[in-house]
C-alpha positions in Angstrom: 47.7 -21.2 -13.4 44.4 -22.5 -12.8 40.9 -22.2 -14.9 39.9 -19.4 -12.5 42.8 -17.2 -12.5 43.1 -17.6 -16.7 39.7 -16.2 -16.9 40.6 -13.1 -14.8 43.7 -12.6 -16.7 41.9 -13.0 -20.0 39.0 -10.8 -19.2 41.6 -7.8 -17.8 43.5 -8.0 -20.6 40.7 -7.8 -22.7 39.8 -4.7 -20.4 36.4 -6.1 -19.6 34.1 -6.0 -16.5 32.3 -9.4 -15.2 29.0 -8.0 -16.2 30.5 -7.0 -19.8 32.2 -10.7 -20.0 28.5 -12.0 -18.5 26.9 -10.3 -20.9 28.8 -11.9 -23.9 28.3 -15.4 -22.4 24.6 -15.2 -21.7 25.2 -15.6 -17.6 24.6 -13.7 -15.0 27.6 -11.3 -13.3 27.2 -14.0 -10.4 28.1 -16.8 -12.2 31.4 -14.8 -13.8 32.2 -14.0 -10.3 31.7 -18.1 -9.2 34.2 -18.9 -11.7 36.8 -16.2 -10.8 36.5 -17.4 -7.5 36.9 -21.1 -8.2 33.8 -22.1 -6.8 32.0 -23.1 -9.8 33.2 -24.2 -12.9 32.1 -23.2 -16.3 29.6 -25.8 -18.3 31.5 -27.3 -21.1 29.7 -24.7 -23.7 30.7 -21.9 -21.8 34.6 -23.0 -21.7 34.1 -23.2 -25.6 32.8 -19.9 -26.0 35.4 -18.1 -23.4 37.8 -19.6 -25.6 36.5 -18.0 -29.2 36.1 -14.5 -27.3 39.4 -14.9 -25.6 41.6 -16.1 -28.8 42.6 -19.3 -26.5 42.0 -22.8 -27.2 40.2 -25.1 -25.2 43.4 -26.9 -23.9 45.1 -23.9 -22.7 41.7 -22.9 -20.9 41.6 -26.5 -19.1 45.3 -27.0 -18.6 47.0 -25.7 -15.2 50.6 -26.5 -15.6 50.2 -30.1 -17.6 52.7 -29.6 -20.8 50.8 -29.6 -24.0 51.1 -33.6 -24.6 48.9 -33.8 -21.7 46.6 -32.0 -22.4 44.9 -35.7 -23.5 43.7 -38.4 -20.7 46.7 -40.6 -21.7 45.2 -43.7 -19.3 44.8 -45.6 -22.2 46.8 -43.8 -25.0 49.0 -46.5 -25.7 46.1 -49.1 -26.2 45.3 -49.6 -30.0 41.8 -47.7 -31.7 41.6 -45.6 -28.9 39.5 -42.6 -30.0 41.0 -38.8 -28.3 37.4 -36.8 -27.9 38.1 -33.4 -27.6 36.3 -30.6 -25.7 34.3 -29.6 -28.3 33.0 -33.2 -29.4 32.3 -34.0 -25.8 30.0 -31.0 -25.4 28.5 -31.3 -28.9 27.4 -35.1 -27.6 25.9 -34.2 -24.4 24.1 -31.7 -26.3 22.4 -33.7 -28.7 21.8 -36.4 -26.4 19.6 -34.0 -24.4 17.7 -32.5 -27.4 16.7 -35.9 -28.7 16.5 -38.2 -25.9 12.8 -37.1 -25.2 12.0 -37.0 -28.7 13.0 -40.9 -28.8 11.6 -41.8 -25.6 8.1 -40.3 -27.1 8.9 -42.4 -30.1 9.5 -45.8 -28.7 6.6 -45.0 -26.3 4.2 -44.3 -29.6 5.3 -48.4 -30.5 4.5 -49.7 -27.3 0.9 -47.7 -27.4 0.3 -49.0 -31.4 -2.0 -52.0 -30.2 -3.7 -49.8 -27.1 -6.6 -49.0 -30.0 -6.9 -52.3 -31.6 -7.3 -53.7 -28.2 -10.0 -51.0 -27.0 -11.6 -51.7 -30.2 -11.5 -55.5 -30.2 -13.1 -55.4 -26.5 -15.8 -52.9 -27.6 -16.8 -55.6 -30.9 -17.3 -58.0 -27.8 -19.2 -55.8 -25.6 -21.2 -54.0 -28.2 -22.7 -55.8 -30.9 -23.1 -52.8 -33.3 -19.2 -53.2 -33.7 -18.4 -56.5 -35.3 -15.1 -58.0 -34.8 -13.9 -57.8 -38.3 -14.3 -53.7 -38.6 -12.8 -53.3 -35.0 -9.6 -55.4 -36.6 -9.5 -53.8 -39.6 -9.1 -50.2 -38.4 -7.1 -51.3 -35.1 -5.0 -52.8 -37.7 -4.8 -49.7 -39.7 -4.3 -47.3 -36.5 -1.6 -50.1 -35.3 0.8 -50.0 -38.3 0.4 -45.9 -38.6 1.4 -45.3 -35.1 4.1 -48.5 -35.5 5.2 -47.0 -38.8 5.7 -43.5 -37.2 7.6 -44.7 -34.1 9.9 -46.6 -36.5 10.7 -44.1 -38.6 11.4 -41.6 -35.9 13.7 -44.0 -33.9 15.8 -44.7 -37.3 16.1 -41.0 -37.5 17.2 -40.4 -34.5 19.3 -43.1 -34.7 21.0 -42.2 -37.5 21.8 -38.9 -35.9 23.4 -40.4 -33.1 25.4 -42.8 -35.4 28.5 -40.6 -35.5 29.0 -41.5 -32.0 28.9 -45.1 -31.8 32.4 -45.6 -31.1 31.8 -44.1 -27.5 29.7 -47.6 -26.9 32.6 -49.9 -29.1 35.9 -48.0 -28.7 38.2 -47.0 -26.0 38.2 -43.6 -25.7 41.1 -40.9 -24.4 39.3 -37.4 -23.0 40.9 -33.9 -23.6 42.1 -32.5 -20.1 39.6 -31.2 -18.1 36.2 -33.2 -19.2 36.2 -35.5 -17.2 35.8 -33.9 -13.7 33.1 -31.7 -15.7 31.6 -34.3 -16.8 31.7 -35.9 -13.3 29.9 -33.3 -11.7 27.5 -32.7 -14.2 26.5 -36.7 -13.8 26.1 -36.1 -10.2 24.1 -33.1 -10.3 21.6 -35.6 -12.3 21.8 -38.4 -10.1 19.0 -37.4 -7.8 16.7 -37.0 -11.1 18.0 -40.2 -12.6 17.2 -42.1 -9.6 13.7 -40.3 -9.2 13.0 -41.5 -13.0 14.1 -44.6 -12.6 12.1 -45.1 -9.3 8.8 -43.7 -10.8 9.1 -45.6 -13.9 9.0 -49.2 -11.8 6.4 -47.9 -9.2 4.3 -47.4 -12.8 5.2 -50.7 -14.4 3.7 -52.5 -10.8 0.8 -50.2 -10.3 -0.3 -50.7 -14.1 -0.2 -54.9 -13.7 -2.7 -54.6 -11.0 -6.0 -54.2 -11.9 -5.0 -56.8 -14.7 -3.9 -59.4 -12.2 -7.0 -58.9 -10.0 -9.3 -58.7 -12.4 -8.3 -62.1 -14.5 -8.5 -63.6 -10.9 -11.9 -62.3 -10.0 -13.2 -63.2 -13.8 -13.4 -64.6 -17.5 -14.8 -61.4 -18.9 -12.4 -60.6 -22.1 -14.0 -57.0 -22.1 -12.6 -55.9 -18.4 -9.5 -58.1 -19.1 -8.6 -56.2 -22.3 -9.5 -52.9 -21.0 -6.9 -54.0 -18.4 -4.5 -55.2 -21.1 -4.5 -51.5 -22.2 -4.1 -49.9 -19.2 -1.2 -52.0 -18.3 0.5 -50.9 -21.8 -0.4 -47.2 -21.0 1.9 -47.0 -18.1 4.6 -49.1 -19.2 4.7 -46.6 -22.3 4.8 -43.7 -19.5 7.4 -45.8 -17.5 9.5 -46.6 -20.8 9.7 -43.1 -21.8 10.7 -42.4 -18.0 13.3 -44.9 -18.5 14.6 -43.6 -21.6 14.8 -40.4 -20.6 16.9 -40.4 -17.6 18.9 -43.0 -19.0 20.4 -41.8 -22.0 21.1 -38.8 -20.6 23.0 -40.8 -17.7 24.5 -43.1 -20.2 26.3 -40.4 -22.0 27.6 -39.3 -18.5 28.8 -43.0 -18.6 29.9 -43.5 -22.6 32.3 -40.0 -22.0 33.6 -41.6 -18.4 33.9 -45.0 -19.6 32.0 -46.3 -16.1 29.4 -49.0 -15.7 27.9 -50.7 -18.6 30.3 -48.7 -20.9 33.6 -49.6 -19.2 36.1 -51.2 -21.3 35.6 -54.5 -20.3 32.1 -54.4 -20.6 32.1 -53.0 -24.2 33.8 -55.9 -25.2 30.7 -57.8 -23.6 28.4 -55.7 -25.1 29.3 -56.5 -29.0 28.5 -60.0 -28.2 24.9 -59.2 -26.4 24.0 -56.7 -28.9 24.2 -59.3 -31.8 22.4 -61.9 -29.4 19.3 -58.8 -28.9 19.1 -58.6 -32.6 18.2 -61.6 -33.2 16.1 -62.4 -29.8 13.6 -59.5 -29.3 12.4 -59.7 -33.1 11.5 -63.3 -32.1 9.6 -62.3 -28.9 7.9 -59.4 -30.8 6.4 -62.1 -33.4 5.8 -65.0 -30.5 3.6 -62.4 -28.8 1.5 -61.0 -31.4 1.0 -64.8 -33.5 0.1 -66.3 -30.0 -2.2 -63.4 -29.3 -4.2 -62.9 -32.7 -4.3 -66.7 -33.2 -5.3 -66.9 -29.8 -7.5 -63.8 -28.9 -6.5 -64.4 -25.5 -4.8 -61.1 -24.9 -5.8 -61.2 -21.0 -2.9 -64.2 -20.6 -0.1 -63.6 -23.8 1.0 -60.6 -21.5 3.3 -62.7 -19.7 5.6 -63.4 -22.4 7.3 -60.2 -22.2 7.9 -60.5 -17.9 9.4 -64.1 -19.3 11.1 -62.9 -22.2 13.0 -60.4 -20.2 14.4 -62.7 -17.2 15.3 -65.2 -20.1 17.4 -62.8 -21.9 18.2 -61.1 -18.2 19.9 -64.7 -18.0 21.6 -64.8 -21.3 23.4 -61.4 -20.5 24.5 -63.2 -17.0 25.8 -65.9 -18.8 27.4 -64.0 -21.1 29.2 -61.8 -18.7 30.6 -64.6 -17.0 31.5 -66.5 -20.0 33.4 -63.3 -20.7 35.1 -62.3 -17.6 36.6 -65.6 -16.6 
């Protein structure tokens, strides 16, 4: 017996109508009738909550004829550490992932924007003498580490939040029955939006180096380069958050399915990156802002981060290959 045909059972037994089961679940009669008819299938929330009002579990919902030791992805059941997420845990995830993931991007985008005002500031002190350099640095300074200090503390939050589920990036994991074609489809209805993000975010990286790269051609003047400066980090903050976004929502598609950069392969690979991007991107952050303080020349120290990235773009090659041989 079949998802479909259990929930018609269950809800005659029960002695309910679609509309008085629809009502229950917070869906419309249509959507009742989808899944009697096998054309839709209930999200993951739904399947828990049709269990609790039907006195079923989960398994017995998802199973069709599998015996109950099934009821488990057993692909990699034998293979030691392997972590069995159940239907519950898996929608829990996904649920959290899509509450907080804006809240982060907003957070991480916050950091980038943390020098925007010191910069603005700086080039006004150059443009307007009323300003002098040492007040525009001293409350950049002051603006920087508040914004920095509140992006920080709202990323270790969140991070700590998502903590509990770090073994879907380290571990192999085994699904309950059923998730993962639920999954599957819910990763493919976002796949048009993922792309769209992912697309936008790059179009805004490019469009925001522009004026930068033609003004520093057409001139020396610090003010119009550092107003640049800041425009360019204004849309790579918009394009990060785009980024972030769509992609951990996608990722946790991908963590639950164990595809792409969470397959089990690559996890292996990614304990040895992660160490290496602990280390590496603390030492760009302070390269960038000791060259551009001691240096004032914030029109040019932009290009360590392009650099920085297709260095440690490399590193991860190298590392993958090292790994896979």
């Amino acid at each position: 017996m079949i998802l479909s045909e259990k929930i018609v059972m269950l809800r005659k037994k029960f002695g309910w109508s679609q509309e008085e089961l629809a009502e229950q679940l917070g869906v419309s009669r249509q959507s009742v009738s989808k899944w009697e008819l096998g054309t839709a299938i209930p999200d993951l929330d739904k399947i828990v909550r049709l269990s609790q009002l039907f006195g079923v579990s989960t398994d017995f919902l998802l199973k069709d004829e599998a015996p109950v030791e099934n009821s488990f992805d057993n692909s990699h059941a034998d293979e030691p550490g392997t972590h069995y997420v159940s239907v519950e845990e898996a929608n829990t995830y996904m649920d959290l992932i899509k509450s907080i993931s804006g809240k982060l991007a907003n957070a991480i985008s916050t950091l980038i924007l943390s020098p925007v005002i010191l910069i603005l500031l700086l080039a006004f002190s150059e443009y307007k003498a009323a300003l002098s350099e040492n007040t525009a640095t001293g409350i950049g300074v002051a603006i920087l580490l508040i914004l920095a200090s509140c992006g920080v503390s709202a990323i270790v939050y969140f991070g700590m939040k998502l903590s509990k589920y770090e073994y879907l990036e380290k571990e192999v994991i085994s699904l309950e029955y059923g998730i993962q074609g639920i999954v599957k489809k819910k990763k493919s209805e976002f796949e048009d939006k993922y792309r769209m993000s992912i697309t936008v975010g790059i179009a805004m990286c490019i469009i925001g180096l522009v004026p930068l790269v033609i003004v520093s051609s057409l001139t020396d003047d610090d003010f119009k380069i550092m107003l640049c400066v800041a425009v360019l980090l204004s849309f790579v903050a918009v394009a990060v958050n785009l980024f972030i976004r769509a992609g951990m929502i996608n990722g946790s598609y991908n963590k639950l399915l164990q595809s792409d950069d969470f397959s089990i392969r690559n996890k292996e690979i990614s304990k040895k990156t992660a160490s290496i991007a602990g280390i590496y991107w603390p030492i760009v952050v302070a390269i960038f802002l000791g060259y551009s303080f001691t240096t004032n020349d914030w029109g040019s120290s932009w290009i360590i981060w392009p650099i920085a990235a297709l260095l440690f773009a490399a590193i991860n090659g190298i590392v993958t290959i090292v790994n896979r041989k």
